[in-house]
C-alpha positions in Angstrom: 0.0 0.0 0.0 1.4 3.7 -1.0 1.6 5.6 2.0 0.4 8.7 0.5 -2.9 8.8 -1.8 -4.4 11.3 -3.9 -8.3 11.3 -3.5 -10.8 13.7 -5.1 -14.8 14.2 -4.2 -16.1 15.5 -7.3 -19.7 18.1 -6.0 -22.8 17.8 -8.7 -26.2 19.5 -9.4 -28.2 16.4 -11.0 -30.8 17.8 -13.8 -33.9 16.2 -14.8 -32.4 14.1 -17.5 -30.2 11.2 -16.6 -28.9 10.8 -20.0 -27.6 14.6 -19.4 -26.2 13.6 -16.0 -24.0 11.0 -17.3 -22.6 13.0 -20.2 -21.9 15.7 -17.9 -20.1 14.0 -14.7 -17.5 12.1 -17.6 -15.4 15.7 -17.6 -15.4 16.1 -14.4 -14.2 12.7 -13.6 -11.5 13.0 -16.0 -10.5 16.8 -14.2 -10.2 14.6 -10.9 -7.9 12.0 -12.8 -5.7 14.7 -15.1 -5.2 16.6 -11.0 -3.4 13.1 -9.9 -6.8 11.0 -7.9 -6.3 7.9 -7.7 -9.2 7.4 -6.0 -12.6 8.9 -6.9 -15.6 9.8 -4.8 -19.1 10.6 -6.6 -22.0 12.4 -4.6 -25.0 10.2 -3.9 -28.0 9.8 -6.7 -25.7 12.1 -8.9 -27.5 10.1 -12.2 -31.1 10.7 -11.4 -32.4 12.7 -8.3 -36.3 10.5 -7.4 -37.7 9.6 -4.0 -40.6 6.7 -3.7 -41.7 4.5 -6.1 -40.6 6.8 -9.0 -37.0 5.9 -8.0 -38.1 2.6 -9.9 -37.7 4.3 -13.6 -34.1 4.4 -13.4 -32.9 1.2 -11.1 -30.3 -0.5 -13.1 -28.8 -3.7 -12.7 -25.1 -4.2 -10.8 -23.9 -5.7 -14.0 -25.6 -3.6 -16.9 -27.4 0.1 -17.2 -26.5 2.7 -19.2 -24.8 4.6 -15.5 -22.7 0.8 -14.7 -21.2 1.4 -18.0 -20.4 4.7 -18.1 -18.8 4.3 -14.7 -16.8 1.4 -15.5 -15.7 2.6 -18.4 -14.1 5.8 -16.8 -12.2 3.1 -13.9 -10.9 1.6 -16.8 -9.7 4.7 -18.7 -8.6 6.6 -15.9 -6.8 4.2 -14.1 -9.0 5.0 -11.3 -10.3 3.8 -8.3 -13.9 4.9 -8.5 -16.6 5.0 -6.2 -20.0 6.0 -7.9 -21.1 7.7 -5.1 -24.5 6.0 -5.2 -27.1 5.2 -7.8 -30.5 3.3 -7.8 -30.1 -0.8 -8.2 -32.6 -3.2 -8.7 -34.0 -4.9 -5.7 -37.3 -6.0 -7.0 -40.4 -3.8 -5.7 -38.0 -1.4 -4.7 -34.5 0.1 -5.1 -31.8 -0.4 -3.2 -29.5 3.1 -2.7 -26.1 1.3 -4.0 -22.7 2.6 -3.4 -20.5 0.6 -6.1 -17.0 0.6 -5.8 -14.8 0.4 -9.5 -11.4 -0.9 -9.5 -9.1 0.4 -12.2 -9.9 -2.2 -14.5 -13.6 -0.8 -14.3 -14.4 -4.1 -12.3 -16.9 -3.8 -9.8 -15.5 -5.0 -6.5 -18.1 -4.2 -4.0 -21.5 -2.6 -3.1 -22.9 -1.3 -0.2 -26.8 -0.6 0.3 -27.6 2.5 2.2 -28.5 1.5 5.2 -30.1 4.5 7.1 -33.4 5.7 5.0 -34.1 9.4 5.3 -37.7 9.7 6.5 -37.7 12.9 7.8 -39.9 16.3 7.9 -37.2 19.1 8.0 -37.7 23.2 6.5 -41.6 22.5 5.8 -40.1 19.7 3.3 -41.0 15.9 3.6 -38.8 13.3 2.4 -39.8 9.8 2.8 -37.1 7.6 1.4 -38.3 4.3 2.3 -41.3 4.8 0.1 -39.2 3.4 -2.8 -36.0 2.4 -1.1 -35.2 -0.9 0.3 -32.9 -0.5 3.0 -29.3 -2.1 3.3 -28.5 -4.5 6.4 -24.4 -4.7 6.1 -21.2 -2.6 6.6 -18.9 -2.3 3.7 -15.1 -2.3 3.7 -13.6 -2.8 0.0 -10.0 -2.6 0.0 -8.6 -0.8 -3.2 -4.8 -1.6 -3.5 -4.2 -2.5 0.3 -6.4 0.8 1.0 -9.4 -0.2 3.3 -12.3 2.1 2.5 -15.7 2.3 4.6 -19.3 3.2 2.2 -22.0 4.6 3.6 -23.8 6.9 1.9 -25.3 10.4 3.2 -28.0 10.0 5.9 -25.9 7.4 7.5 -23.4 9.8 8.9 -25.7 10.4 11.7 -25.7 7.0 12.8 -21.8 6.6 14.5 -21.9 3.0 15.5 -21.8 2.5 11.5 -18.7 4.2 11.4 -16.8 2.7 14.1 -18.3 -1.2 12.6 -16.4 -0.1 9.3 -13.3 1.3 11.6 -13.5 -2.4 13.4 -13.2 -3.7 9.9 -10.4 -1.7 8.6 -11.3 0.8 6.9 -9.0 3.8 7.2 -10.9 6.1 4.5 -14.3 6.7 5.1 -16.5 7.7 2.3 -20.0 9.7 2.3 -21.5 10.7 -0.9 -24.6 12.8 -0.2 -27.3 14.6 -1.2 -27.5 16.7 2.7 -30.8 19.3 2.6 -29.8 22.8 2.9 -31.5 23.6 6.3 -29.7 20.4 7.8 -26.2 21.0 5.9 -26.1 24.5 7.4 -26.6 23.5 11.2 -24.7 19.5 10.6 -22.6 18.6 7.6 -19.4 19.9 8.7 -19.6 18.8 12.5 -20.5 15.5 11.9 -17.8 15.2 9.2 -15.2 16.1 11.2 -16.5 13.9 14.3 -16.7 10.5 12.2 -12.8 11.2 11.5 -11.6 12.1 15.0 -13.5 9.4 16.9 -11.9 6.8 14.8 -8.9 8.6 13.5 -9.8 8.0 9.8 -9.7 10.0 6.7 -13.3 11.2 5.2 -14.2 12.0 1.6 -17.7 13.7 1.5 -18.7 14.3 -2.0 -21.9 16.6 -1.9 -24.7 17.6 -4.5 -25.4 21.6 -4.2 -28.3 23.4 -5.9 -31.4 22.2 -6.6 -31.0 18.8 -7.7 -33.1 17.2 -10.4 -34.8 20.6 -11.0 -37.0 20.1 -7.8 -37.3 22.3 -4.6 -35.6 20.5 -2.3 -32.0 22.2 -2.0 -29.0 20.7 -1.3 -26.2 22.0 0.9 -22.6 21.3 -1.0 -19.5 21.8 0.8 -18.1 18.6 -0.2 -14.7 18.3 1.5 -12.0 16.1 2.5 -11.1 15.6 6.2 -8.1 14.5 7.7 -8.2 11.9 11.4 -7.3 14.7 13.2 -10.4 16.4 11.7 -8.8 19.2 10.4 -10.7 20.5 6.4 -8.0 19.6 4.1 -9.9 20.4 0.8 -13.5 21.9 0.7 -15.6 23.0 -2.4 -16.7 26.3 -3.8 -20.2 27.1 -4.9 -21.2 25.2 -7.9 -19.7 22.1 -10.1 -16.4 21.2 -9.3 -13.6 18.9 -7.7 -11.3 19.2 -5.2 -8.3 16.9 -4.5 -6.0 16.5 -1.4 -3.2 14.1 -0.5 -4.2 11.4 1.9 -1.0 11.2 4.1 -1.3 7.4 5.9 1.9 8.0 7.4 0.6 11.2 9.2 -2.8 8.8 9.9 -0.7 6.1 11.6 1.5 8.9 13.6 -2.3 10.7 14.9 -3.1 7.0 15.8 0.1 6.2 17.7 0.3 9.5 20.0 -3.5 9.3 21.0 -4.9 5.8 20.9 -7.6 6.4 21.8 -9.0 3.6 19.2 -7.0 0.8 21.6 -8.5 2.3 24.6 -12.1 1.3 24.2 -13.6 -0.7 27.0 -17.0 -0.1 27.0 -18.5 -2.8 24.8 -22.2 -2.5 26.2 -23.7 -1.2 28.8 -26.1 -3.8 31.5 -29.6 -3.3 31.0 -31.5 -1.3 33.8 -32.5 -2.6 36.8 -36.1 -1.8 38.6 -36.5 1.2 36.1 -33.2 2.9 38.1 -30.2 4.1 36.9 -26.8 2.1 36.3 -25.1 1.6 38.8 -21.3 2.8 37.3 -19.5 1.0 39.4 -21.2 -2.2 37.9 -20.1 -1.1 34.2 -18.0 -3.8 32.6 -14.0 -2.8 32.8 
């Protein structure tokens, strides 16, 4: 494994047309590959913005659609490592909310189904994910050249025990493509960002949509950046289209990790279920 690794989150307003979407993400892609990424980070449903059953219209299969192809054909011609983000699979009635990781063959070599469905009333706005959306059940670590990598995609970043499952597993790059609602990306995006890389010391790529994605009136917050384990910004987006790139520095992860372990210090597992309706007794806590 290269201890230093060039990542890019590429940020994306999807338009109505996913045809359209396709043929403008393939420039931006190659910008991330002609800056140096070797490893490429999508935002989630970048190919067709839909909630609820309409999600349905543009499912594709993990082994065909016109999206699978275009994707695996910029792995392949880029040399990349790319990670689509997330698009809508196939899961029969409904569709799963896929992460798909590329190798630079344009192989796929994993997929993780968002696990954490955004049902939620927020800004006089109602999103109801599970509508259409079959939820995931498993954390995802794929390993891209001896580089663990943790998926989860967008709402899940509010759910830490996630996180620190794909931590136990490995993963030293965590990565959350998103489409985060303007009125919750103001107040949370950044925070939580930066507390999913302290508390396990791990490198996060959070590659945003902005706008008004698909043409609807639901906006979208941006900001896509790149954290480092000590959760300091190392690369964060402008308004509008774009990429950014930074240098993951694994050397620099493994000295953050040496000086503070905090990760070996962990010994609460679980905590003993209340007794008579009382508190916990803390001295009764498992050492």
């Amino acid at each position: 494994m290269n201890h230093r690794v060039t990542a890019a989150c590429v940020q994306f307003c999807a338009g109505p047309d996913k045809t359209e979407n396709i043929a403008r993400m393939a420039p931006l892609v190659a910008e991330a590959a002609s800056r140096g990424a070797k490893l490429v980070l999508l935002p989630e449903k970048w190919n067709a913005v839909a909630d609820g059953p309409e999600l349905l219209r543009y499912a594709e299969r993990l082994d065909e659609g016109e999206t699978i192809d275009a994707l695996s054909e910029w792995a392949a011609e880029h040399r990349i490592h790319l990670i689509c983000g997330s698009i809508a699979i196939d899961h029969g009635e409904r569709a799963g909310n896929v992460s798909i990781a590329f190798d630079r063959d344009g192989d796929v070599v994993a997929a993780y189904t968002k696990i954490h469905l955004f049902d939620v009333e927020v800004g006089g706005l109602t999103y109801r994910e599970s509508d259409g959306t079959a939820p995931g059940s498993e954390p995802v670590v794929v390993v891209l050249d001896g580089l663990p990598v943790g998926l989860t995609v967008c709402y899940d970043l509010r759910f830490p025990e996630l996180y620190r499952a794909l931590e136990e597993k490995g993963a030293l790059v965590m990565c959350v493509p998103a489409n985060f609602t303007l009125l919750t990306g103001l107040a949370h995006w950044e925070p939580l960002l930066r507390a999913r890389a302290i508390e396990n010391q791990a490198f996060v790529l959070a590659a945003g949509q902005h706008g008004n994605p698909g043409g609807g009136n639901k906006p979208s917050y941006g900001h896509s950046m790149i954290i480092d384990p000590w959760g300091t910004v190392i690369s964060q987006a402008s308004e509008g289209d774009g990429v950014i790139v930074a240098d993951l520095d694994l050397d620099l992860q493994a000295g953050i990790r040496a000086r503070l372990p905090a990760l070996q210090h962990r010994r609460l597992q679980s905590v003993p279920e209340m007794q008579g309706g009382g508190p916990v007794d803390s001295g009764s806590l498992p050492v």
